[in-house]
TIMI-194923 format. One record per residue: residue number from 1; residue in three letters; x, y, z of N, C-alpha, C in turn. Coordinates in nm, 4 decimals. Each point is the difference from the previous one (the first is absolute). Layout:
BEGIN
+------+------+----------+----------+----------+----------+----------+----------+----------+----------+----------+
| resi | resn |   n.east |  n.north |     n.up |  ca.east | ca.north |    ca.up |   c.east |  c.north |     c.up |
+------+------+----------+----------+----------+----------+----------+----------+----------+----------+----------+
|  NUM |  ALA |        X |        Y |        Z |        X |        Y |        Z |        X |        Y |        Z |
...
+------+------+----------+----------+----------+----------+----------+----------+----------+----------+----------+
This chain:
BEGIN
+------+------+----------+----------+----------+----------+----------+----------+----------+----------+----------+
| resi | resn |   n.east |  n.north |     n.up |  ca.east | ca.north |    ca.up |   c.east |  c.north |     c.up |
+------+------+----------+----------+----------+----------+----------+----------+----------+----------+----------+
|    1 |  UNK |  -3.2529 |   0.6590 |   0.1824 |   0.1299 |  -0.0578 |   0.0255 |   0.0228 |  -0.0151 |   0.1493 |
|    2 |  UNK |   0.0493 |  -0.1098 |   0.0202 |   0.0595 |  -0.0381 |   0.1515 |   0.1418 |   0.0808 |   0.0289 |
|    3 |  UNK |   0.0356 |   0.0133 |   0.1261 |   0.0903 |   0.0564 |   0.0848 |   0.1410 |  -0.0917 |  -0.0525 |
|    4 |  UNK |  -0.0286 |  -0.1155 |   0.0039 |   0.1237 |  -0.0533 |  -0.0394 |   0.0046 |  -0.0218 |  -0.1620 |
|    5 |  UNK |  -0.0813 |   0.0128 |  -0.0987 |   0.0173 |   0.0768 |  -0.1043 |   0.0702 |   0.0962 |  -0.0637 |
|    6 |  UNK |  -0.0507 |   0.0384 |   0.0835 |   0.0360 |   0.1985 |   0.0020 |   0.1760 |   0.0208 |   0.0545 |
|    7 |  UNK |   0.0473 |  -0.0680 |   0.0859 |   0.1146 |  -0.0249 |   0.0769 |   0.1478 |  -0.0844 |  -0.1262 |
|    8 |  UNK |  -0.0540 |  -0.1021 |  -0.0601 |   0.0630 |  -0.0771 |  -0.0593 |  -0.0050 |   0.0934 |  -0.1268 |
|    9 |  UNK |  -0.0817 |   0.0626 |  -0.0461 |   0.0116 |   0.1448 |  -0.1682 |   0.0971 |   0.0780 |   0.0471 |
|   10 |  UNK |  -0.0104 |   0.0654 |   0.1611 |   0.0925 |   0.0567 |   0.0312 |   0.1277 |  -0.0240 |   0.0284 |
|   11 |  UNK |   0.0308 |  -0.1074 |   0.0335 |   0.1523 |  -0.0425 |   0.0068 |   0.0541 |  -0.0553 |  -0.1190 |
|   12 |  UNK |  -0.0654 |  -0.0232 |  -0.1077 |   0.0009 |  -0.0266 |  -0.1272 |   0.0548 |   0.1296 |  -0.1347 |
|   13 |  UNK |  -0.1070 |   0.0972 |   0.0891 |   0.0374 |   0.1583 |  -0.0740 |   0.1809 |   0.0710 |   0.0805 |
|   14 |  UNK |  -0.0034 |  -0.0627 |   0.0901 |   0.1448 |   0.0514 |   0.0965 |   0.1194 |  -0.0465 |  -0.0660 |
|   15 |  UNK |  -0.0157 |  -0.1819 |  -0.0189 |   0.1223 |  -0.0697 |  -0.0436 |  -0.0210 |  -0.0238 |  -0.1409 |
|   16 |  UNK |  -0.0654 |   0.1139 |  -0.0493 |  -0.0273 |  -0.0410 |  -0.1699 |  -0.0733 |  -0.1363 |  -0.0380 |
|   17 |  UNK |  -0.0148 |  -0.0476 |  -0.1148 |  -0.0862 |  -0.0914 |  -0.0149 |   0.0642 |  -0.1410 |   0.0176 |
|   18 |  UNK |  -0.0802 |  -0.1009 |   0.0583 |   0.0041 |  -0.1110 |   0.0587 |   0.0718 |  -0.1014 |  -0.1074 |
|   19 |  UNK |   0.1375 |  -0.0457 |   0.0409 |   0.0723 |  -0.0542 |  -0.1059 |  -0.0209 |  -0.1618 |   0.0586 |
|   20 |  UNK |   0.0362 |  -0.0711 |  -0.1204 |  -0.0050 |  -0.1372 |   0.0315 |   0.1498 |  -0.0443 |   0.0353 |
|   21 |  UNK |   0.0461 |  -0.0792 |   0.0971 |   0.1261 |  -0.0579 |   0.0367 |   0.0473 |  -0.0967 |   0.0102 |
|   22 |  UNK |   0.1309 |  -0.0473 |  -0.0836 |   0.0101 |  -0.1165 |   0.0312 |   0.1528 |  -0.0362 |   0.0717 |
|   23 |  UNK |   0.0348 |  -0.1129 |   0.0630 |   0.1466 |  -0.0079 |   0.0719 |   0.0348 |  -0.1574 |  -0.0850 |
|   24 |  UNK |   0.1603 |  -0.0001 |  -0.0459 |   0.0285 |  -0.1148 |  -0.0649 |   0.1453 |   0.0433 |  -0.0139 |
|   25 |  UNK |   0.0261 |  -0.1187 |  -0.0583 |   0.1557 |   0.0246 |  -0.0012 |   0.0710 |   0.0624 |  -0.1593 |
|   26 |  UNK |   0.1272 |   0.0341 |  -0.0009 |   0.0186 |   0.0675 |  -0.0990 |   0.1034 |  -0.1834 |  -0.0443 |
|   27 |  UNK |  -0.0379 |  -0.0035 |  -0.1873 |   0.0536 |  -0.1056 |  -0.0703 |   0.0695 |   0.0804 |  -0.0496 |
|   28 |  UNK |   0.0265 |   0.1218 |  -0.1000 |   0.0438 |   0.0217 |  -0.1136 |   0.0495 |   0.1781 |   0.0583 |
|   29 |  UNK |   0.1058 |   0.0131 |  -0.0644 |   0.0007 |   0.1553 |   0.0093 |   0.1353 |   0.0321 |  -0.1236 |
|   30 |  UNK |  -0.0173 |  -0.1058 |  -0.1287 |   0.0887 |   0.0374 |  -0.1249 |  -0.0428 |   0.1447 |  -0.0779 |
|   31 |  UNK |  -0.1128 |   0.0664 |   0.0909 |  -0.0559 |   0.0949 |  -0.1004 |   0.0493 |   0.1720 |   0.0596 |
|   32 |  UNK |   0.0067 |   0.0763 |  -0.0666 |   0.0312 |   0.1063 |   0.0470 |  -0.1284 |   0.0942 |   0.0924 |
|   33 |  UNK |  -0.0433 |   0.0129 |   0.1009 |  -0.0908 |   0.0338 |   0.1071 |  -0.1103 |  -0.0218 |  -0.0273 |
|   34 |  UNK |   0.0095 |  -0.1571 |  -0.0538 |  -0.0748 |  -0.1602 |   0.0121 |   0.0044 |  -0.1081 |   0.0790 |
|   35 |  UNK |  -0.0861 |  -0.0490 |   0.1411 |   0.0265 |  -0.1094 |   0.0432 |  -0.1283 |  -0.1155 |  -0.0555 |
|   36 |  UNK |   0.0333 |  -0.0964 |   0.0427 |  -0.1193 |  -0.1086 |  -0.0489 |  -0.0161 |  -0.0360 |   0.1489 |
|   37 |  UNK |  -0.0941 |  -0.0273 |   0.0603 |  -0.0485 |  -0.0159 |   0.1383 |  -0.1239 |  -0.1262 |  -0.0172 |
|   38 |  UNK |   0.0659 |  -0.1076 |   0.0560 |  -0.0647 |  -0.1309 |   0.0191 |  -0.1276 |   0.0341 |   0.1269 |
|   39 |  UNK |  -0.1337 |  -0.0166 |  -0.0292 |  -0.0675 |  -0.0178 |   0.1037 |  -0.0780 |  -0.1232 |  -0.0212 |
|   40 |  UNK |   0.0473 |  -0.0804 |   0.1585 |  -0.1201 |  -0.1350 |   0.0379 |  -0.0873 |   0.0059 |   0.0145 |
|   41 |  UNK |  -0.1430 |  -0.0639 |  -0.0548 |  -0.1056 |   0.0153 |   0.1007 |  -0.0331 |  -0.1616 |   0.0286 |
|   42 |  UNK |  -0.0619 |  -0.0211 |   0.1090 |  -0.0583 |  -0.1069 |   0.0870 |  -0.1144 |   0.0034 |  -0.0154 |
|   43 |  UNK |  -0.0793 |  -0.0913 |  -0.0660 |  -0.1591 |  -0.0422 |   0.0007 |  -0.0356 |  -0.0965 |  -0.0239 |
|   44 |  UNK |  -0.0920 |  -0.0155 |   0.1154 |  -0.0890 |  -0.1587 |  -0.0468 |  -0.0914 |   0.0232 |  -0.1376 |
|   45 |  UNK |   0.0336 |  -0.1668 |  -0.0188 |  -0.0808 |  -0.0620 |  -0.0830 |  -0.1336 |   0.0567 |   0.0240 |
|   46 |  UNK |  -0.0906 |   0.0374 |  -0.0943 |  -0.1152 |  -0.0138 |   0.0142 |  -0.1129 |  -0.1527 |   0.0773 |
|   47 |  UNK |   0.0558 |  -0.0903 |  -0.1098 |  -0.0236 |  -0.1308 |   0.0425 |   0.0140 |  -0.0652 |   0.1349 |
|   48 |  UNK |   0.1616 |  -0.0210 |  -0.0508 |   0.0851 |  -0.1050 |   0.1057 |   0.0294 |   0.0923 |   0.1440 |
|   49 |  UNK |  -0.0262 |   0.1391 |   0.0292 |   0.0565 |   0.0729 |   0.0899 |   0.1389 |  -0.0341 |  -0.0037 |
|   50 |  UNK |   0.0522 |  -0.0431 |  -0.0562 |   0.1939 |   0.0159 |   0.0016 |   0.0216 |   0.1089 |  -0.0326 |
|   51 |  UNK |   0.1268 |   0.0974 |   0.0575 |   0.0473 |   0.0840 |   0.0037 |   0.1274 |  -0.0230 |  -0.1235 |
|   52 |  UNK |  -0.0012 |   0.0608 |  -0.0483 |   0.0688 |   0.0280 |  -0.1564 |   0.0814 |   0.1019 |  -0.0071 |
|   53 |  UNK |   0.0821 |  -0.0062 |  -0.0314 |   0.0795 |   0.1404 |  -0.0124 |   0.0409 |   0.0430 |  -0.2030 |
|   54 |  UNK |  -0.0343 |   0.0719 |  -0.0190 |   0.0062 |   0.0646 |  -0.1057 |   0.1014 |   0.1546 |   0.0053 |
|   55 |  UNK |   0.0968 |   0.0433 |  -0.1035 |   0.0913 |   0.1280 |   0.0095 |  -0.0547 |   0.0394 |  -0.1421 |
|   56 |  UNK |   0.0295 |   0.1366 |   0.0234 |  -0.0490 |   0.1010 |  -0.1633 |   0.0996 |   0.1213 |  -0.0030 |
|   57 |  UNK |   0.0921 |   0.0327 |  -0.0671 |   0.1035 |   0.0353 |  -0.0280 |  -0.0384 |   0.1686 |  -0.0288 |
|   58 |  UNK |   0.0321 |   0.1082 |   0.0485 |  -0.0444 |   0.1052 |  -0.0534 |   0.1854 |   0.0793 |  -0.0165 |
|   59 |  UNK |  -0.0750 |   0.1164 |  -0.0992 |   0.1206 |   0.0693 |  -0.0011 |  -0.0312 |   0.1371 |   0.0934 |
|   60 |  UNK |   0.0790 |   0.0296 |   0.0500 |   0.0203 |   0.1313 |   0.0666 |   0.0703 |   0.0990 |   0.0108 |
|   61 |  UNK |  -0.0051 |   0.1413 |   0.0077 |   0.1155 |   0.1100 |  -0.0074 |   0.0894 |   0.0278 |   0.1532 |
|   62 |  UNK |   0.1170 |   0.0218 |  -0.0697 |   0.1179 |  -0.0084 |   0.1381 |   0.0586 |   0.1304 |  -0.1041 |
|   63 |  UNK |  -0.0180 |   0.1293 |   0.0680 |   0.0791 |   0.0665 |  -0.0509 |   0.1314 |   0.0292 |   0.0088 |
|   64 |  UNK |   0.0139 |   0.0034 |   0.1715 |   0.1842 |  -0.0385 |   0.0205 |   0.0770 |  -0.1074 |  -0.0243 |
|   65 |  UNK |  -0.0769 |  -0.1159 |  -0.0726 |   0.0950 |  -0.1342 |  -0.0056 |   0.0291 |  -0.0663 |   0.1719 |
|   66 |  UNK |  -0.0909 |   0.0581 |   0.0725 |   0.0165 |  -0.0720 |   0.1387 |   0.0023 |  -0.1495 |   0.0260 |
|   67 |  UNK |  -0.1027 |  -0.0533 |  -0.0949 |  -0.0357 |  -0.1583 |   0.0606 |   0.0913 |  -0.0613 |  -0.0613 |
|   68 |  UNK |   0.0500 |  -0.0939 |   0.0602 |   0.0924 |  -0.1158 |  -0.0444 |  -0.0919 |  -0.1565 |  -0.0131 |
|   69 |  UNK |   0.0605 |  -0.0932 |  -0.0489 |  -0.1144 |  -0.1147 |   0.0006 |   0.0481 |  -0.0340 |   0.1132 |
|   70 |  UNK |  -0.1611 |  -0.1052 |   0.0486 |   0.0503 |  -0.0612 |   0.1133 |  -0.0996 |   0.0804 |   0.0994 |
|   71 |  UNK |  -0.0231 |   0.1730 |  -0.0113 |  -0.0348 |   0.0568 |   0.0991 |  -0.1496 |  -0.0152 |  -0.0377 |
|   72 |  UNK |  -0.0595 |  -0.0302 |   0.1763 |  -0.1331 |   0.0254 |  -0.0169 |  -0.0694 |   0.1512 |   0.0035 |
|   73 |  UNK |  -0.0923 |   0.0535 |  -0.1467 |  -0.0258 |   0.1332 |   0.0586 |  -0.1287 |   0.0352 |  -0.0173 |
|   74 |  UNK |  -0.0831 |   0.1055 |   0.0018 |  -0.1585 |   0.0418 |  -0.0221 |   0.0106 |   0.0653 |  -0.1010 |
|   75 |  UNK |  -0.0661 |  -0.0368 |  -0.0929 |  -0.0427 |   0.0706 |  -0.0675 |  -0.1155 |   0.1137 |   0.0050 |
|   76 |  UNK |  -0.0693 |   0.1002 |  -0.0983 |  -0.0824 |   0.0111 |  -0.0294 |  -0.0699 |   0.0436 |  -0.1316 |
|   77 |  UNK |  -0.1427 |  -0.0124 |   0.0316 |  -0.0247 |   0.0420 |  -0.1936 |  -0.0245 |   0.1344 |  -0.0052 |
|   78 |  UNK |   0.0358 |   0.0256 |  -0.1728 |   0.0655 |   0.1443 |  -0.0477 |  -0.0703 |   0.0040 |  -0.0931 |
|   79 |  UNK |   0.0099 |   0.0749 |  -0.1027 |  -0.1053 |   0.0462 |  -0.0811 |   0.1513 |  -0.0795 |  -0.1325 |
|   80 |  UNK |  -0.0509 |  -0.0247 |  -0.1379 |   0.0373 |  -0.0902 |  -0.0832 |   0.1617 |   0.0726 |  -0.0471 |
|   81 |  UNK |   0.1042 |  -0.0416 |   0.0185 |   0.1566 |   0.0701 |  -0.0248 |   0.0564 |  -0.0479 |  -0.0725 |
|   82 |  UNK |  -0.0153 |  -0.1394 |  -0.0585 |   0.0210 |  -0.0514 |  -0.1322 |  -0.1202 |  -0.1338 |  -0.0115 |
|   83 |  UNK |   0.0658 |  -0.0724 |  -0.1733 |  -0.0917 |  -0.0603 |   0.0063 |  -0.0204 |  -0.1433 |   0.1144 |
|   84 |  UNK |   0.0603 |  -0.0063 |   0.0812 |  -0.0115 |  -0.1013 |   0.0923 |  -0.0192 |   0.0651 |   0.1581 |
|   85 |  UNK |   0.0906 |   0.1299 |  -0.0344 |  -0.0109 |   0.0485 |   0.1908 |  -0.1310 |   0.0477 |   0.0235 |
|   86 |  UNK |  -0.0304 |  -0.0364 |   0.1152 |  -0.1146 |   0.0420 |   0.0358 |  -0.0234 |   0.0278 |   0.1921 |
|   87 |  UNK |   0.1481 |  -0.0046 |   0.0277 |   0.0358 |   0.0089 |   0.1419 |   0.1109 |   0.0632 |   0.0611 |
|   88 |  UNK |   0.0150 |   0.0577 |   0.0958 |   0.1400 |   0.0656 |   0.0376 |   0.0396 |  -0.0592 |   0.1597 |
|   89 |  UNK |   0.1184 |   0.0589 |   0.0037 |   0.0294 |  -0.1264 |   0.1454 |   0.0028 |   0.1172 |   0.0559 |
|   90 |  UNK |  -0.0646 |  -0.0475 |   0.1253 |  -0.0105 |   0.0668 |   0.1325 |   0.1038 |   0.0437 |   0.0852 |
|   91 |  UNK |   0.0243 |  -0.1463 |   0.0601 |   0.1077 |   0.0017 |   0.0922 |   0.0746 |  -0.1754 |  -0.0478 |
|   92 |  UNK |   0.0690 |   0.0235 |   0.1262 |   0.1107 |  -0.1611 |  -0.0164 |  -0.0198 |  -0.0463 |   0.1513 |
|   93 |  UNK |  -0.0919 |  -0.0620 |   0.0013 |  -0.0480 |  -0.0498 |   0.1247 |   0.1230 |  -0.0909 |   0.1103 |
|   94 |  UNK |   0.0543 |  -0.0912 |  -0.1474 |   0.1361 |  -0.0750 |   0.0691 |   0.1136 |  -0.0046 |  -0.0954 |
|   95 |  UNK |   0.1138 |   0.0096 |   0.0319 |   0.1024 |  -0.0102 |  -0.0917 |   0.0407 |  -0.1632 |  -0.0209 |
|   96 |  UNK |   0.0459 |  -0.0623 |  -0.1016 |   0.0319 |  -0.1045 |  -0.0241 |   0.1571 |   0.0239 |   0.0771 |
|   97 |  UNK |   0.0225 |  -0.1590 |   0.0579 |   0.1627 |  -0.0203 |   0.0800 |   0.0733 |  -0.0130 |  -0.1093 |
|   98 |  UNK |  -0.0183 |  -0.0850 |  -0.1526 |   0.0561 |   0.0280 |  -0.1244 |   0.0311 |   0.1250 |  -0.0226 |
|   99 |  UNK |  -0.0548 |   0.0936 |  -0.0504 |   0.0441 |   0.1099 |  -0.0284 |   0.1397 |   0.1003 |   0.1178 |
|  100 |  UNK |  -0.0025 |  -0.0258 |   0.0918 |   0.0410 |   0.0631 |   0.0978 |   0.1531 |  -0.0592 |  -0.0071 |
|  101 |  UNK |   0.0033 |  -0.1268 |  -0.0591 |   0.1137 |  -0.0741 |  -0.0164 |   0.0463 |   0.0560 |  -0.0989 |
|  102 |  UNK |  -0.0490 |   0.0046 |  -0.0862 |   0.0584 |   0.0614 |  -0.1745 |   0.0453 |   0.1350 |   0.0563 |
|  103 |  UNK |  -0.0963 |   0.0834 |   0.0919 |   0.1298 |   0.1206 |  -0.0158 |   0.0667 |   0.0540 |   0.0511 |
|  104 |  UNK |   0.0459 |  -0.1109 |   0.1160 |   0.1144 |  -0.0064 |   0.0774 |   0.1283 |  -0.0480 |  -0.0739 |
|  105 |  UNK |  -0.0314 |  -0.1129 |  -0.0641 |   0.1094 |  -0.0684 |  -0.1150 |   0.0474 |   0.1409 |  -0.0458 |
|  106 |  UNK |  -0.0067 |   0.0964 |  -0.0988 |   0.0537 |   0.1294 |  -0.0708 |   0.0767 |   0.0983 |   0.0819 |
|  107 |  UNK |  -0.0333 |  -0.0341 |   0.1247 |   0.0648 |   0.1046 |   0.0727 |   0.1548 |  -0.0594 |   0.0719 |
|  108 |  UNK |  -0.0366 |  -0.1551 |   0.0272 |   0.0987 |  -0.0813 |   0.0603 |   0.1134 |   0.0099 |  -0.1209 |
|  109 |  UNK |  -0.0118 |   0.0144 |  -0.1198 |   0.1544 |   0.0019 |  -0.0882 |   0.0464 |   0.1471 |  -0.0234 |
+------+------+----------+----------+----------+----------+----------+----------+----------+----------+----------+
C-alpha cells in the first residue's frame, strides 16, 4: 500500500465511512420529517457533446421540519428509513427569499 492510500483509509476511519452527497433544492415538504429534494445534473451528450440537463427527485430525512421549499440544501446518504428514504439532510446551504416572506406574514397580524 501507498502513503496516500494509507492516509485517505485513515481519514475515512476518523469521519466514519465515506458518504455520497448531493446539493438541490427542496420541492415538497407535505410530509411529516419528509423533504423531496430536486437534484440537476448537467451532461453531455455522448454523441452530440450538448450539455443536457436532467433532475432525479430523491426523498430525504429532516428531522426538525427545518427545510422549507424553495431552500437549497445537501443532502446525504443513510442507510434505508423507509421504503423510498434513502437520505438525510445535512445542512441548508441557502434559505429560499419565499419562505422568509411566509413567516414574517404570521407575525405581522
Amino acid at each position: 500500500m501507498t502513503a496516500t492510500t494509507e492516509n485517505s483509509q485513515a481519514a475515512a476511519a476518523t469521519t466514519g465511512a465515506r458518504r455520497n452527497e448531493k446539493v438541490g433544492n427542496v420541492v415538497s415538504t407535505k410530509m411529516q420529517k419528509t423533504i423531496v429534494v430536486e437534484v440537476e445534473m448537467r451532461k453531455a451528450h455522448p454523441k452530440y457533446k450538448r450539455i443536457v440537463k436532467s433532475s432525479k427527485k430523491f426523498y430525504a430525512h429532516d428531522e426538525q421540519n427545518s427545510a422549507r421549499v424553495g431552500d437549497v440544501v445537501r443532502i446525504r446518504e443513510s442507510r434505508p428509513l423507509s421504503k423510498l428514504k434513502r437520505w438525510s439532510l445535512e445542512e441548508i446551504v441557502r434559505r429560499s427569499s419565499l419562505s422568509q416572506i411566509e413567516e414574517a406574514a404570521p407575525k405581522a397580524s
